[in-house]
C-alpha positions in Angstrom: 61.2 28.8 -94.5 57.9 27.9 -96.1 54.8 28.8 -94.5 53.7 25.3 -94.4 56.6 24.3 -92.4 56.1 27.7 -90.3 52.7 26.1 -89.2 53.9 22.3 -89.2 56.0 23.5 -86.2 53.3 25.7 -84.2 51.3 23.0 -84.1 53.7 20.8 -83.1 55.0 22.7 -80.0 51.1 23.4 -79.4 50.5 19.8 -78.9 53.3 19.7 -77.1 52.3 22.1 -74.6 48.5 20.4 -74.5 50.1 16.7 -73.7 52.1 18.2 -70.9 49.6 20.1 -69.0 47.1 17.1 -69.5 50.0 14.9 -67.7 50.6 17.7 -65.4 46.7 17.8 -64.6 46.3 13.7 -64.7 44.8 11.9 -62.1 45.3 8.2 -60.5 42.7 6.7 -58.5 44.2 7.8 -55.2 41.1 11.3 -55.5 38.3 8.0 -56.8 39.4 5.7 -53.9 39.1 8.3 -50.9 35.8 9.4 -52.3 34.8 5.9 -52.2 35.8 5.2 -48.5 34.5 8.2 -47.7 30.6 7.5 -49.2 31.2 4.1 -47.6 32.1 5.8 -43.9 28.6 8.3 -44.1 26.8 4.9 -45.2 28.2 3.5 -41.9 27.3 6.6 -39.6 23.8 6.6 -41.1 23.2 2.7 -40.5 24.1 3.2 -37.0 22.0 6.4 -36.7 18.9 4.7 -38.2 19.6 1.0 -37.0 21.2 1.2 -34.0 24.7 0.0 -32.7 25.6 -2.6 -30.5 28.1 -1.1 -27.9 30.3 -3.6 -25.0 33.1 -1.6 -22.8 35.0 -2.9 -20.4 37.2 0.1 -18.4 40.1 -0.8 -15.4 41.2 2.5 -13.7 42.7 0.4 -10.5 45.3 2.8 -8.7 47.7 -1.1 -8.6 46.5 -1.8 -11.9 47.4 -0.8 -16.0 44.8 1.6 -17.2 43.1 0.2 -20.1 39.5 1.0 -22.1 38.0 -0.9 -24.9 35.1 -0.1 -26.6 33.6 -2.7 -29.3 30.3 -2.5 -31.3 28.6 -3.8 -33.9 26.2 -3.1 -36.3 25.0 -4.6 -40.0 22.1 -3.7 -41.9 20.5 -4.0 -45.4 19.5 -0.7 -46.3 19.0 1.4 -50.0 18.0 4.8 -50.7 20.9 6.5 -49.4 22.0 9.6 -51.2 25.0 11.4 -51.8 24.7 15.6 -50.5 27.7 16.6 -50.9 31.3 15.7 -51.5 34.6 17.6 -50.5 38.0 16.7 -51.6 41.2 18.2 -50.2 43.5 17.4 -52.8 47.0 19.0 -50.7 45.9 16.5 -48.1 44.2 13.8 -49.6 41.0 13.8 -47.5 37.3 13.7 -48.9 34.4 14.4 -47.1 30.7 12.8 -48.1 27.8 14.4 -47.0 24.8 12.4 -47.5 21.0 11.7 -46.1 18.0 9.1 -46.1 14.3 9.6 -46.3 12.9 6.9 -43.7 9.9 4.8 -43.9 9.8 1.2 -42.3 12.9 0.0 -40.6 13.8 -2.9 -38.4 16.4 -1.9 -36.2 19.3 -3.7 -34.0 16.7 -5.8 -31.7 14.3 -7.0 -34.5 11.5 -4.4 -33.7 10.0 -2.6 -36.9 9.9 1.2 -36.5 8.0 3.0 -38.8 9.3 6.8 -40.0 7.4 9.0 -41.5 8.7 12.6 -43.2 12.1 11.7 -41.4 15.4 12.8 -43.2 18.6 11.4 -41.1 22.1 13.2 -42.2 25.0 11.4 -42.0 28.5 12.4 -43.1 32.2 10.3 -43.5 36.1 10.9 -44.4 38.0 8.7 -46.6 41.8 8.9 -47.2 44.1 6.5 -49.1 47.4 8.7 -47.2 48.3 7.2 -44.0 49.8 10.6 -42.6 46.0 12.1 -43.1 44.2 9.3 -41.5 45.2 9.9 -37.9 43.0 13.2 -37.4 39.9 10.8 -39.2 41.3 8.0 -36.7 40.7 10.1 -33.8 37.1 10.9 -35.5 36.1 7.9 -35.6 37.3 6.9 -32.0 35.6 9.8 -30.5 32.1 8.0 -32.0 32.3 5.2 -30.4 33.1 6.5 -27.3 30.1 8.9 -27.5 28.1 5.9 -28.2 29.6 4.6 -25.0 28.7 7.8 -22.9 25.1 7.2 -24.2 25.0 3.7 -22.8 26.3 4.6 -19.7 24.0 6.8 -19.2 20.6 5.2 -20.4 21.7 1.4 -19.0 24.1 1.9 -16.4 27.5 1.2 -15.8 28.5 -2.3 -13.8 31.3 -1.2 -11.4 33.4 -4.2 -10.0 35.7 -2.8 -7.1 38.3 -5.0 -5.4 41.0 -2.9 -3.0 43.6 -4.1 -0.2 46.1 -2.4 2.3 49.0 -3.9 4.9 50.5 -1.9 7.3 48.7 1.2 6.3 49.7 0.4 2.2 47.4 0.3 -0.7 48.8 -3.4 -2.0 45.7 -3.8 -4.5 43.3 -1.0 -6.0 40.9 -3.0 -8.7 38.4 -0.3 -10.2 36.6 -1.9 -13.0 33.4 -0.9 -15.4 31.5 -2.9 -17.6 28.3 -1.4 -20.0 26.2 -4.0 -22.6 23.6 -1.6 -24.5 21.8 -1.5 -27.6 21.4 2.3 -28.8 19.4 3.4 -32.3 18.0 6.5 -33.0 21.6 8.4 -31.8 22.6 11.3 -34.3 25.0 14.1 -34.4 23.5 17.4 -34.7 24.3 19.8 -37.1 26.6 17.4 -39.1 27.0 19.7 -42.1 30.8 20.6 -42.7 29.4 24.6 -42.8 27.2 24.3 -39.8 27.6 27.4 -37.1 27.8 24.5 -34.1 28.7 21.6 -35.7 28.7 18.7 -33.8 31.9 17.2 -34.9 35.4 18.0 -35.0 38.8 18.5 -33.7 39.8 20.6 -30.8 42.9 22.7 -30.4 45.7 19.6 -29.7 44.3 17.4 -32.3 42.5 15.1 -30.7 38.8 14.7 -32.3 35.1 15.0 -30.7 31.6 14.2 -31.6 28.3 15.3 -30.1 26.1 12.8 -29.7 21.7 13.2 -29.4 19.3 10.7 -28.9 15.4 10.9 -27.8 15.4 8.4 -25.1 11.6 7.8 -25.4 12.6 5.4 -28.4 15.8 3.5 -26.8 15.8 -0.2 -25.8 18.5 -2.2 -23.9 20.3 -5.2 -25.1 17.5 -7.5 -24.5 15.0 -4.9 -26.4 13.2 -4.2 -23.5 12.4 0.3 -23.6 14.3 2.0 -21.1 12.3 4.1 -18.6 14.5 7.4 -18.4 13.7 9.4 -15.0 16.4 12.0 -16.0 13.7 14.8 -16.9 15.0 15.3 -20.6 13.2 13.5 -23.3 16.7 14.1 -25.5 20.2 13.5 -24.2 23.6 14.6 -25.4 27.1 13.4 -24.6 30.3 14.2 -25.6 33.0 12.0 -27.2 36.9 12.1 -27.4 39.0 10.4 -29.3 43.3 10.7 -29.6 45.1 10.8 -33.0 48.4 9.6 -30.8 48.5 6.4 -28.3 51.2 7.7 -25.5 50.6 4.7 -23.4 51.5 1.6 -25.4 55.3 0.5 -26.3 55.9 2.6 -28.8 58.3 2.3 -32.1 61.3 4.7 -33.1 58.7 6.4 -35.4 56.1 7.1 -32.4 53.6 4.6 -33.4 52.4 1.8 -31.0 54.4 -1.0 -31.5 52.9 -3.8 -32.8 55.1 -6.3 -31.4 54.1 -8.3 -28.2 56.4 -9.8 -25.9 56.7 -13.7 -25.4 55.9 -14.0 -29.6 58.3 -16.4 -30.8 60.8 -15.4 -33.4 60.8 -16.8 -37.2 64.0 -18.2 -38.1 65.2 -18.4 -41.9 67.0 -21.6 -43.0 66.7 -23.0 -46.7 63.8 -25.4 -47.1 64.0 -28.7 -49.0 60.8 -28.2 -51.0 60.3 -28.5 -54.7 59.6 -26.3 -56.8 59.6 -26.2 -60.0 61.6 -29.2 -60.2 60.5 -30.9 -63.9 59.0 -34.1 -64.3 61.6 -36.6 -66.1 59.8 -37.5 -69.2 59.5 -41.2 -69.9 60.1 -42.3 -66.7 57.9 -43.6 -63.4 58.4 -41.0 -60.5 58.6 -42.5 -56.6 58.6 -40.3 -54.0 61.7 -40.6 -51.2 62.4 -39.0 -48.5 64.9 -35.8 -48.9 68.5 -36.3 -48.1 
């Protein structure tokens, strides 16, 4: 065999080898789109660090009653100059973690008041996954923050108890034990948010279910209206704890575990074949009038 066609053929099957490792090695945009949700989650946590988050919970723990407890809040900012630390992609699990930070100067924070920062750095860190079997752990995460935030109102502002109860004949007919807290919180942060850190104030505990440590120097918080809180606790900073589940045990649930999203009383869609047309072409040359279908 010539030599020529001895190295026609090793370069051949050395391509060959080169293509398929490259489309062994090829990536889609599943790696570029939970790095993106992941920067866009430590953005979040640092915008409600820095400008505060508006926090409504409504609890009902009535002995006669269904248990329930909702947490909303809200926050929205304009804000620039955030950069990216660190980020950390799991590539078995499809979870990326962003580590990121922002040098503070002026700010105007939830109630409209302008805070100025000097030689402040706030961290800030988030999870992005596009797999839905990762995302309950960074569910749980994220549930565990707001009810932190929670805690934190509770404590600075107060809780609103609303307690209703009845007996007959020596029988608890009617147990109503409800909680209501309105709060604006800024300057909350979790300590020691680094993935590395020695007590790191975020994570998962031994069943799953996810927790965040949240601090905050009460000298600078404000209630809803904006007016300062006057703290008599004796600590100038505060921390409080927050849980969140990765599994809801209490709802209906679906064959698969999940909470069903069904609710009862929903009416049903029915399928039947609809007169409607579509596509139907226009006769050409003649004048088309409009009639009712038969």
């Amino acid at each position: 065999m010539p030599r020529s066609r001895h190295a026609a053929i090793a370069v051949s099957v050395l391509l060959s080898v080169l293509v398929t490792a490259l489309c062994a090695h090829a990536q889609g945009n599943r790696q570029l789109m939970s790095e993106k949700m992941a920067r866009q989650d430590m953005k979040r946590q640092i915008v409600e660090s820095v400008i505060g988050f508006k926090v409504k919970s409504e609890s009902e723990f009535g002995l006669t009653e269904d248990a329930q407890y909702r947490v909303d809040t809200k926050a929205a900012a304009l804000i620039k100059g955030i950069k990216v630390d660190k980020m950390i992609y799991d590539r078995d699990k499809d979870v990326a973690l962003c580590i990121g930070h922002i040098e503070l100067g002026r700010v105007r924070n939830i109630v409209g008041e302008r805070v100025e920062f000097k030689n402040v750095v706030v961290q800030g860190f988030g999870f992005g996954s596009m797999t839905e079997t990762s995302r309950p752990p960074l569910r749980a995460l994220r549930a565990a923050m707001l009810n932190a935030y929670d805690e934190m109102a509770a404590l600075l502002v107060g809780e609103k108890i609303l307690s209703r109860s009845g007996a007959e004949n020596f029988i608890l007919t009617k147990d109503s034990n409800r909680s209501k807290v309105c709060a604006a919180i800024f300057g909350a942060y979790v300590p020691n948010p680094d993935v590395n850190s020695a007590n790191r104030g975020w994570g998962w505990d031994e069943t799953g279910n996810g927790f965040v440590r949240l601090a905050l120097d009460v000298r600078k918080a404000r209630d809803i209206m904006g007016n300062l809180i006057v703290y008599t606790g004796g600590e100038n900073i505060l921390e409080v704890l927050g849980r969140g589940a990765q599994k809801d045990e209490l709802s209906p649930q679906t064959p698969d575990g999940g909470p069903s999203m069904i609710r009862p009383g929903a009416p049903k869609t029915q399928y039947q074949p609809l007169d409607v047309p579509i596509g139907q072409p226009k006769p050409q040359g003649q004048e088309v009038i409009g009639k009712p279908a038969q």
